[in-house]
C-alpha positions as CSV (number, residue, x, y, z in Angstrom):
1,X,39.9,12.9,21.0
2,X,39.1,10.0,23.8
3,X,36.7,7.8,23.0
4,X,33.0,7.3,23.8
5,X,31.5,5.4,26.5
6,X,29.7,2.7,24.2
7,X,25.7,2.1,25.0
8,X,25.0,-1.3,26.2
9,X,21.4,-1.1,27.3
10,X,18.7,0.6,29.2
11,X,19.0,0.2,32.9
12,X,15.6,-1.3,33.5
13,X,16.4,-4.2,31.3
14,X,18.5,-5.2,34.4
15,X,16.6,-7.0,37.9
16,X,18.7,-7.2,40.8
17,X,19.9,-10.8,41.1
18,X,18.2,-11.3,37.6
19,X,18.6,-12.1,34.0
20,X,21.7,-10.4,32.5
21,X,22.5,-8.5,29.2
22,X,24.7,-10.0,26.7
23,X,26.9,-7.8,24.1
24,X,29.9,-8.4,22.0
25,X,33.2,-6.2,22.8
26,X,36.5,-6.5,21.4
27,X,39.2,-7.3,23.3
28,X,43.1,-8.0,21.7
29,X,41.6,-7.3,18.0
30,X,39.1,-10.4,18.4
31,X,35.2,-10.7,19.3
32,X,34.6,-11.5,22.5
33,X,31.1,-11.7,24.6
34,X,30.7,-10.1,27.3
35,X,27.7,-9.2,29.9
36,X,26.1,-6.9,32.8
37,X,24.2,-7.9,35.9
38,X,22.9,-5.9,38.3
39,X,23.5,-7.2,42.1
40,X,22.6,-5.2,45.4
41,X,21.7,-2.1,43.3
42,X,24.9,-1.7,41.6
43,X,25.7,-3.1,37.5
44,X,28.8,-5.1,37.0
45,X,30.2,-6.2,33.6
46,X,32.5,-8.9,32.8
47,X,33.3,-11.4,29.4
48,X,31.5,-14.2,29.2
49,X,33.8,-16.6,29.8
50,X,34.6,-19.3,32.6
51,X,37.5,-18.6,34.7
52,X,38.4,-22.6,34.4
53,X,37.9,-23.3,30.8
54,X,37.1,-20.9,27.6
55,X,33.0,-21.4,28.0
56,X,30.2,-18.9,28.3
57,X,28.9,-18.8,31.8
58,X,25.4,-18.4,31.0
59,X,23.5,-21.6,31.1
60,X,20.7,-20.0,28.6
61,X,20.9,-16.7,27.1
62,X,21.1,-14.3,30.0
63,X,20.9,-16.5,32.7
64,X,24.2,-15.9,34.9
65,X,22.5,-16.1,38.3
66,X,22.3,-19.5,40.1
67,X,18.8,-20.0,41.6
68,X,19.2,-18.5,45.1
69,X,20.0,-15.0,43.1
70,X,23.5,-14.6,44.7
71,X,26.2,-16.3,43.2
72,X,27.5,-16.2,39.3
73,X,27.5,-19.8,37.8
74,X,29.2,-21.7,35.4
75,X,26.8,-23.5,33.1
76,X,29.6,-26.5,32.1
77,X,30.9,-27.2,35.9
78,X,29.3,-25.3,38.6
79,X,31.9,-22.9,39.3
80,X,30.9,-20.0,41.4
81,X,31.7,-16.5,41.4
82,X,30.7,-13.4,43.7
83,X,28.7,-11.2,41.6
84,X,30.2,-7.5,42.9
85,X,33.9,-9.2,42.0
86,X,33.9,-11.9,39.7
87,X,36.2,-13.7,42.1
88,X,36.3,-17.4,42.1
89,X,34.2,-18.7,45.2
90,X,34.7,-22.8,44.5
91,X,34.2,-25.5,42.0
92,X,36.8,-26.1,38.9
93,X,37.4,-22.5,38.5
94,X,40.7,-23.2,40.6
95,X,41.0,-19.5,41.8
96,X,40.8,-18.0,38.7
97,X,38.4,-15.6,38.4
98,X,36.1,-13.5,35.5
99,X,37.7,-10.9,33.6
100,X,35.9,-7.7,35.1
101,X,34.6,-4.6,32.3
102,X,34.1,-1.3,33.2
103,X,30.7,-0.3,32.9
104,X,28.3,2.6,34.3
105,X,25.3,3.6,34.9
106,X,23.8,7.0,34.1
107,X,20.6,8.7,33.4
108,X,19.0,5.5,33.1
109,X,21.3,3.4,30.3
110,X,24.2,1.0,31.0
111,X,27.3,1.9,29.3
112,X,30.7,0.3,28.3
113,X,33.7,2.6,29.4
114,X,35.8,2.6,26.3
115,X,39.1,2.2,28.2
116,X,38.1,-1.4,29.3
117,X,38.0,-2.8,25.5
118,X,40.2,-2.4,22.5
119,X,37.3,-2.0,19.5
């Protein structure tokens, strides 16, 4: 029997270029935190962790947007990341980029694809 897409939250909790959702996940049998944006329109989910150094992104709870509403930022160094990718776009992150999670969108709730996490 395959598994069910988890519910993560309702889809107007997320503003374009706004405050993100956090959630926990599991990934290799541990906790990990995780999140979903919305950016032109579309949700994207990723962990919540810094492509550079093992640190949450968010600078305060929800807050992964830097102010212009276009780029993902790390709160600890300033590392940037395109929002639609998690791809590092400069600062410290040297490259490496944020671990992506499959998420969708449908009939108005944000859900976690269960093939994207382990738990």
């Amino acid at each position: 029997m395959a598994a069910a897409a988890r519910l993560i939250c309702a889809s107007e909790a997320l503003v374009d270029g706004g405050k993100g959702v956090r959630f926990a996940t599991t990934r290799h049998g541990c906790d990990e935190q995780a999140f979903v944006i919305r950016f032109r329109g579309r949700v994207y989910g990723y962990y919540n962790e810094c492509g550079h150094i093992p640190a949450e992104l968010d600078w305060l709870p929800g807050e992964f947007f830097d102010d212009s509403g276009l780029y993902l930022i790390c709160s600890i160094h300033g590392a940037l990341y395109a929002p639609e990718t998690g791809r590092c776009l400069g600062g410290r992150c040297q490259g490496k980029g944020l671990k992506p999670l499959q998420v969708r969108e449908f009939e108005g709730n944000i859900y976690l694809e269960p093939e994207s996490h382990d738990g």
